[in-house]
C-alpha beads as a LAMMPS data file, in Angstrom:
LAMMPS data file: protein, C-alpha beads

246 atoms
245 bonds

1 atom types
1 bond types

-500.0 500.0 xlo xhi
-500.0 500.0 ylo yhi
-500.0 500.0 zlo zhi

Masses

1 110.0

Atoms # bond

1 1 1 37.530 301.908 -340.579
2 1 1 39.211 299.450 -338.409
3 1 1 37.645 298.045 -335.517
4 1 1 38.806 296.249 -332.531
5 1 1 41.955 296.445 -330.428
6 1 1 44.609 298.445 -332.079
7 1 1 47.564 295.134 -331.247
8 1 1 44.927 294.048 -333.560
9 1 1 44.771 295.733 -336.292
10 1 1 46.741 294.360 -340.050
11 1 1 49.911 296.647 -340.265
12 1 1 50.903 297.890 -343.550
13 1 1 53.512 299.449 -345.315
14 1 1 52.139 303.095 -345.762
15 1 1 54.701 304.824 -347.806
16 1 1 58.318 304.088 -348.412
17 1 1 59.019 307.738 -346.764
18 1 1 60.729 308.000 -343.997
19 1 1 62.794 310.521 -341.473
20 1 1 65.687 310.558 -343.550
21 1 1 63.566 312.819 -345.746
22 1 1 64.315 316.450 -344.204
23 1 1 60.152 317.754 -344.420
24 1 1 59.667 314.432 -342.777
25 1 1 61.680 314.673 -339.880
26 1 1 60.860 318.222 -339.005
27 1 1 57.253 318.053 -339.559
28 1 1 56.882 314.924 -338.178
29 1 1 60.045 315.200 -335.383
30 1 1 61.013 318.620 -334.428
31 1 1 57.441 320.978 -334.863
32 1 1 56.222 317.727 -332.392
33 1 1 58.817 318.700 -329.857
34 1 1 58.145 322.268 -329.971
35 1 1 54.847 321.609 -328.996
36 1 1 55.558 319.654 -326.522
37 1 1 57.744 322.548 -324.729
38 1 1 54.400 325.348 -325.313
39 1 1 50.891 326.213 -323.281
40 1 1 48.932 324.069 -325.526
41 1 1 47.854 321.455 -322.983
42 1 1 45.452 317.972 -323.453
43 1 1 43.615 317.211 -325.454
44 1 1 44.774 320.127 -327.353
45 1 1 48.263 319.191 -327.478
46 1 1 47.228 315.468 -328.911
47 1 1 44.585 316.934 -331.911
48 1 1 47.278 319.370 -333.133
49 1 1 49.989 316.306 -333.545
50 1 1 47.524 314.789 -335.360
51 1 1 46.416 317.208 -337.514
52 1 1 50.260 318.051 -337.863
53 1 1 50.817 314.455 -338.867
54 1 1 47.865 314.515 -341.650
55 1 1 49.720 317.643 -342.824
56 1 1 52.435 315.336 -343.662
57 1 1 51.007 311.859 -344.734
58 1 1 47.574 313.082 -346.367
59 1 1 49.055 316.823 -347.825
60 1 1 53.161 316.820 -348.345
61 1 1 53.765 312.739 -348.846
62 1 1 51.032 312.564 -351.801
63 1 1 52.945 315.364 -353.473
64 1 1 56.063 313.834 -352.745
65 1 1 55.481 311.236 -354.821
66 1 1 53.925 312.789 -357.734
67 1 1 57.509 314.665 -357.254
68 1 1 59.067 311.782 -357.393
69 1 1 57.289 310.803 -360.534
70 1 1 58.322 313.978 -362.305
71 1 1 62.377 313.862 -361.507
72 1 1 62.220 310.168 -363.306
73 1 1 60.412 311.964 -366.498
74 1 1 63.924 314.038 -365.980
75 1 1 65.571 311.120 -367.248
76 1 1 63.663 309.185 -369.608
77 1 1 63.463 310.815 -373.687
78 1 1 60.814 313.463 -374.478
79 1 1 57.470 312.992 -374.279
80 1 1 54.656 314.216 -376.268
81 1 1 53.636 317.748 -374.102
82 1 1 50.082 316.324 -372.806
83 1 1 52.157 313.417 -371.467
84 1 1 54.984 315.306 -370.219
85 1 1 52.354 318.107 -368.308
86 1 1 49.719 315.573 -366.995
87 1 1 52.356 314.631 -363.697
88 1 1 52.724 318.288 -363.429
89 1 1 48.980 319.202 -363.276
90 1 1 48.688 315.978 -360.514
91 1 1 51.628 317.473 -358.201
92 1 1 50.453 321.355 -358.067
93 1 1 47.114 319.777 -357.239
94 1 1 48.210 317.807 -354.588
95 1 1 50.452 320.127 -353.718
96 1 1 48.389 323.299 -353.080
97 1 1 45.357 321.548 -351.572
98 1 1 47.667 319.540 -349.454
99 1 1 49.258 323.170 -348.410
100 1 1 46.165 325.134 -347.814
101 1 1 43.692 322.880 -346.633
102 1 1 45.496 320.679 -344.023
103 1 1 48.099 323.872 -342.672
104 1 1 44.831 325.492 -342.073
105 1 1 43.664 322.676 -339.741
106 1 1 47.113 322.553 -337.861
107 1 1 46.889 325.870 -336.655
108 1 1 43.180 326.340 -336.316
109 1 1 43.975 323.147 -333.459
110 1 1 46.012 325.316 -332.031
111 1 1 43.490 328.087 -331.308
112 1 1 44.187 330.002 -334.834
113 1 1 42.143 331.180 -337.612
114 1 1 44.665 331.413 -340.724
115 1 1 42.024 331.454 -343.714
116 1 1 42.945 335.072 -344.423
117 1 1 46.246 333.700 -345.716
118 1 1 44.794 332.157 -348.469
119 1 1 42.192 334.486 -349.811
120 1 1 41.927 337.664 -352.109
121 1 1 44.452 340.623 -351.288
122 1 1 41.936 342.752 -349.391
123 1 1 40.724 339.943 -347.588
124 1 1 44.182 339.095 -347.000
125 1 1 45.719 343.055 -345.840
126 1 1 42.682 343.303 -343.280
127 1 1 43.008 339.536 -341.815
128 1 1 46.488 339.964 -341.306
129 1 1 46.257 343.347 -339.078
130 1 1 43.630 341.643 -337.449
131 1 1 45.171 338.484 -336.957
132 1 1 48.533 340.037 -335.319
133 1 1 46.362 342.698 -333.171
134 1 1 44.741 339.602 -331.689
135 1 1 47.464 337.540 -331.442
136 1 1 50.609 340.099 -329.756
137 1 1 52.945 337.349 -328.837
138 1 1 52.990 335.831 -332.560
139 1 1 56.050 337.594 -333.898
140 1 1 55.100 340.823 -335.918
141 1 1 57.235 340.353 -338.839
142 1 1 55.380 337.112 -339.725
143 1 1 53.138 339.131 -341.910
144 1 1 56.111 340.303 -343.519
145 1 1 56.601 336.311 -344.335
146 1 1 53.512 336.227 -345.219
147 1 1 53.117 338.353 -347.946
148 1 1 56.350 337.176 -349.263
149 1 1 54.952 333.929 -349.638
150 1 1 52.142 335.441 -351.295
151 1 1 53.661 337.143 -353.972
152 1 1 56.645 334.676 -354.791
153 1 1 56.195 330.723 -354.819
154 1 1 52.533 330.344 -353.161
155 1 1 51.092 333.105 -355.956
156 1 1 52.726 331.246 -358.575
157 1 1 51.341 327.784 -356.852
158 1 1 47.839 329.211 -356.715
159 1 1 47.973 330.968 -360.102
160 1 1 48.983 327.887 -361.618
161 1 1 46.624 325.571 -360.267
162 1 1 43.489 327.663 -360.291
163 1 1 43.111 329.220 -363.529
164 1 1 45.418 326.594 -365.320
165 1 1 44.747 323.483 -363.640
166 1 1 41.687 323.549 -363.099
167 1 1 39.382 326.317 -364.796
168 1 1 42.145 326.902 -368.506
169 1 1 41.314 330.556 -367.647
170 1 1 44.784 331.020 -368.730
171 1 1 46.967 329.510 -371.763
172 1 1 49.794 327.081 -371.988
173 1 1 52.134 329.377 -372.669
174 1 1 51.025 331.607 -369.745
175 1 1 52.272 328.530 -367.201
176 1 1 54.829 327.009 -369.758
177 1 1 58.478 327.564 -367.811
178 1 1 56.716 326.125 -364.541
179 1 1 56.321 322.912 -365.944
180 1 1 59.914 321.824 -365.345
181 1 1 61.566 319.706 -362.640
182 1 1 63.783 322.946 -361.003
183 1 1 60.126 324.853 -360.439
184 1 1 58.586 321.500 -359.125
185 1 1 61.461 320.964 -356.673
186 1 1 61.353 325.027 -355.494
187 1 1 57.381 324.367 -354.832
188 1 1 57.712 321.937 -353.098
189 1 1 60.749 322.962 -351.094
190 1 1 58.584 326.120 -350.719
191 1 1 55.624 324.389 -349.450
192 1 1 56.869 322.500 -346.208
193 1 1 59.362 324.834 -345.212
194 1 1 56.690 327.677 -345.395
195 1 1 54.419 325.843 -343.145
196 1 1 57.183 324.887 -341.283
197 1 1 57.864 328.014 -340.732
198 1 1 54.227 329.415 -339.500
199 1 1 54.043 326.155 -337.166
200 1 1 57.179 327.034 -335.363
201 1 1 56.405 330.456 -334.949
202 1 1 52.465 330.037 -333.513
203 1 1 53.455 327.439 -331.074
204 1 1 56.295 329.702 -329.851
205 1 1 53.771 332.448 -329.214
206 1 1 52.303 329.931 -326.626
207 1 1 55.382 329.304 -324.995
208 1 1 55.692 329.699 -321.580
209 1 1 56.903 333.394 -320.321
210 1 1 60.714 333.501 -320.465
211 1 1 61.354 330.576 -323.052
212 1 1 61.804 331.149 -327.158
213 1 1 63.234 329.375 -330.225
214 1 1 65.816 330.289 -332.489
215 1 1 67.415 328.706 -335.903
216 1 1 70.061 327.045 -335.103
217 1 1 72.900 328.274 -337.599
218 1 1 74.051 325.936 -340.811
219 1 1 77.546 325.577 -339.331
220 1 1 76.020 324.001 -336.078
221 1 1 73.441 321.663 -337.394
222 1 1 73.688 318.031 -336.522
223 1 1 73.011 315.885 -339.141
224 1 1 71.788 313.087 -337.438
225 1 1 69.342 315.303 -335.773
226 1 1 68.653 318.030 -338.164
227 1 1 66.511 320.640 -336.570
228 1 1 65.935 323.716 -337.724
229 1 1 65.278 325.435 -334.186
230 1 1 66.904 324.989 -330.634
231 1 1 65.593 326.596 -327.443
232 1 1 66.743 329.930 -325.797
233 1 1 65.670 331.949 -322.975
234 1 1 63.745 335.210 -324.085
235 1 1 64.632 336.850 -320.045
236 1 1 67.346 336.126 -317.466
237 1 1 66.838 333.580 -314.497
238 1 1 65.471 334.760 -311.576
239 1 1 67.580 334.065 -308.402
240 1 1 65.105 332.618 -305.545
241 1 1 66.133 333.434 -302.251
242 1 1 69.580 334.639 -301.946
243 1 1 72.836 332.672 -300.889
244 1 1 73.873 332.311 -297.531
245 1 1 76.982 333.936 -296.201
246 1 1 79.537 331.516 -294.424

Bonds

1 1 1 2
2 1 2 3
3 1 3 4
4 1 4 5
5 1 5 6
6 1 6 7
7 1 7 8
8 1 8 9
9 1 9 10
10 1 10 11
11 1 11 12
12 1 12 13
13 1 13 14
14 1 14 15
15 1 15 16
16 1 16 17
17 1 17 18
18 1 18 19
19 1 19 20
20 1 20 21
21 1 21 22
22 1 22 23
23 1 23 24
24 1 24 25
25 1 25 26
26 1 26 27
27 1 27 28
28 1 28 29
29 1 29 30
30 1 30 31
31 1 31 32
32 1 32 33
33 1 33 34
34 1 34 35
35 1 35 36
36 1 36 37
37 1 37 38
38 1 38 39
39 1 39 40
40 1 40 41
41 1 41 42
42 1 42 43
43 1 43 44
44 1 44 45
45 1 45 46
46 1 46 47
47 1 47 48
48 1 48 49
49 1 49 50
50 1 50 51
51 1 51 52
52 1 52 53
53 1 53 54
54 1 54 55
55 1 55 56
56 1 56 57
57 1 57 58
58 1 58 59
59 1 59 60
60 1 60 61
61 1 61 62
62 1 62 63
63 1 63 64
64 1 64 65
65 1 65 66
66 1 66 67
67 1 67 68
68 1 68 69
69 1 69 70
70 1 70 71
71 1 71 72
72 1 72 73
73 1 73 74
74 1 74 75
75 1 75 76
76 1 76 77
77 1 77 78
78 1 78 79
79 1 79 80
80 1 80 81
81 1 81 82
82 1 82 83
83 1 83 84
84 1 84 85
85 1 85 86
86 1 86 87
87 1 87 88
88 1 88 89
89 1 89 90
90 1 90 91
91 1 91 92
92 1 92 93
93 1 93 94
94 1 94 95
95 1 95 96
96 1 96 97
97 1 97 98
98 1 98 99
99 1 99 100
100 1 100 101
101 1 101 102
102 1 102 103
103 1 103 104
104 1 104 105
105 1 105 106
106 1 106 107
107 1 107 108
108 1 108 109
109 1 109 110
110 1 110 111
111 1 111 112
112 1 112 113
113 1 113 114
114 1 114 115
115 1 115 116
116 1 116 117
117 1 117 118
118 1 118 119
119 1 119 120
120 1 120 121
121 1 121 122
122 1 122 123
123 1 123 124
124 1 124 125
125 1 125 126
126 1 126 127
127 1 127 128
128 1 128 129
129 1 129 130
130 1 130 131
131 1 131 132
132 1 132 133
133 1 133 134
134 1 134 135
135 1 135 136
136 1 136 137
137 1 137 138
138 1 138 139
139 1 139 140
140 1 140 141
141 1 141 142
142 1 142 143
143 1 143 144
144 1 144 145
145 1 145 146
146 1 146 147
147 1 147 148
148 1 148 149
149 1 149 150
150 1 150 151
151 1 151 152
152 1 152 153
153 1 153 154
154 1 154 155
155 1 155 156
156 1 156 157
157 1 157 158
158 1 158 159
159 1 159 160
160 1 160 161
161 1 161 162
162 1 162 163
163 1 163 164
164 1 164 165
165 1 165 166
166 1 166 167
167 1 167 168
168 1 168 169
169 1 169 170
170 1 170 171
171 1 171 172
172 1 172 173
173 1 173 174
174 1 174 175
175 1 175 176
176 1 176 177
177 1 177 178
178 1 178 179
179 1 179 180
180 1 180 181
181 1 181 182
182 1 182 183
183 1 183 184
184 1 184 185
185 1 185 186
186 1 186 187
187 1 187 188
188 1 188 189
189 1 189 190
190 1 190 191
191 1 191 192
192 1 192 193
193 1 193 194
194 1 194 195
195 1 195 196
196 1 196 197
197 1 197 198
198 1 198 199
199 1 199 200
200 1 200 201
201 1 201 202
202 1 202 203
203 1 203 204
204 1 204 205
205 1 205 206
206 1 206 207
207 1 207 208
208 1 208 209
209 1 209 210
210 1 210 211
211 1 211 212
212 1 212 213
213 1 213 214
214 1 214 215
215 1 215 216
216 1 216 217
217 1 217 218
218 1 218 219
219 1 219 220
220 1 220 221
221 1 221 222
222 1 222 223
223 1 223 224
224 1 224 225
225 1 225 226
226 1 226 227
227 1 227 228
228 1 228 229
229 1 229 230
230 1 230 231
231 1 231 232
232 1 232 233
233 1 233 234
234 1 234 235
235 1 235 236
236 1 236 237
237 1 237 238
238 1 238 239
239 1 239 240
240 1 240 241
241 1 241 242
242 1 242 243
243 1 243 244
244 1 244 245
245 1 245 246
């Protein structure tokens, strides 16, 4: 723990990451910016960047670099399988704790309880009919994202992890044609556009009446600034007063 002044404090180089990396810059950037347009006021506003910035540095940058780690086994000769699976079993780790543990703390800063999303199917079905019941300006087909993610990539994720991982209640050749660098780079991809995705859409449920987000289409994205979302008005502007006749 440091102590004193911040202008005080030893600066170092804490990953060789930056905002050129896509997850980066709209995790880090854009989801910031949304926020800053919604409801959520201080000290609210503040604990969710942060928790939105541990999302990043302490969940998605860790398994970037075990990804990173994998593409170079890509080009180096075959290894022996324990040697060539080991990176594998590091990055879904990180990976799916990094997902489930720290998304959950984003949101819950937000004023939402998301642990549903990450439990049985039952559990799941009746938190998500809750969850939209008692929140009606979240956007109703987000449990239809939901579940997708639930039976495509994040099942797999889980699956993988949990009874391979970290219990072997399942054999090699059950997880086999995961361990390859095209699976790694789809979880991944998977992983922080996903929460991307749930981010954007709670904090534009506490919008202010009369403002929304939209994705911006592929042919009109700036790559400079590559956001995935611009703002649009959800109602007409109301005329105040009415103009004067000369």
């Amino acid at each position: 723990m440091s102590h004193g002044e911040p202008s005080s404090w030893k600066v170092v180089h804490f990953a060789d990451v930056g905002t050129s990396e896509l997850f980066v810059y709209r995790l880090s950037i854009e989801i910031p910016k949304l926020l800053d347009a919604s409801s959520i006021l201080e000290p609210g506003r503040a604990k969710t960047k942060e928790a939105i910035a541990a999302l990043v540095n302490d969940g998605f940058l860790p398994a970037f670099l075990s990804l990173r780690k994998i593409r170079a086994l890509a080009s180096q000769p075959p290894l022996p399988v324990l040697n060539r699976r080991l990176p594998y079993d590091d990055f879904m780790g990180t990976l799916w704790q990094g997902y489930k543990n720290f998304l959950q703390r984003a949101t819950k800063e937000m004023g939402f309880d998301i642990g549903f999303f990450f439990q049985r199917e039952p559990d799941f079905k009746r938190g998500i009919v809750a969850f939209i019941e008692s929140n009606p300006a979240v956007p109703k087909d987000l449990a239809i994202f939901l579940g997708r993610q639930r039976s495509g990539w994040q099942g797999k994720l889980c699956r993988v992890r949990n009874e391979f991982v970290e219990h072997h209640n399942i054999e090699w050749d059950d997880v086999r044609e995961l361990y390859c660098v095209v699976e790694a780079e789809k979880f991944f991809e998977s992983a922080w556009t996903s929460a991307e995705t749930i981010l954007a859409c709670l904090i534009q449920s506490r919008f202010w009446t009369g403002w929304g987000i939209e994705e911006i289409p592929v042919a009109d994205l700036n790559p400079n600034f590559p956001d995935r979302f611009r703002f649009v008005r959800t109602q007409p502007l109301k005329v105040i007063g009415q103009a004067s006749k000369g």
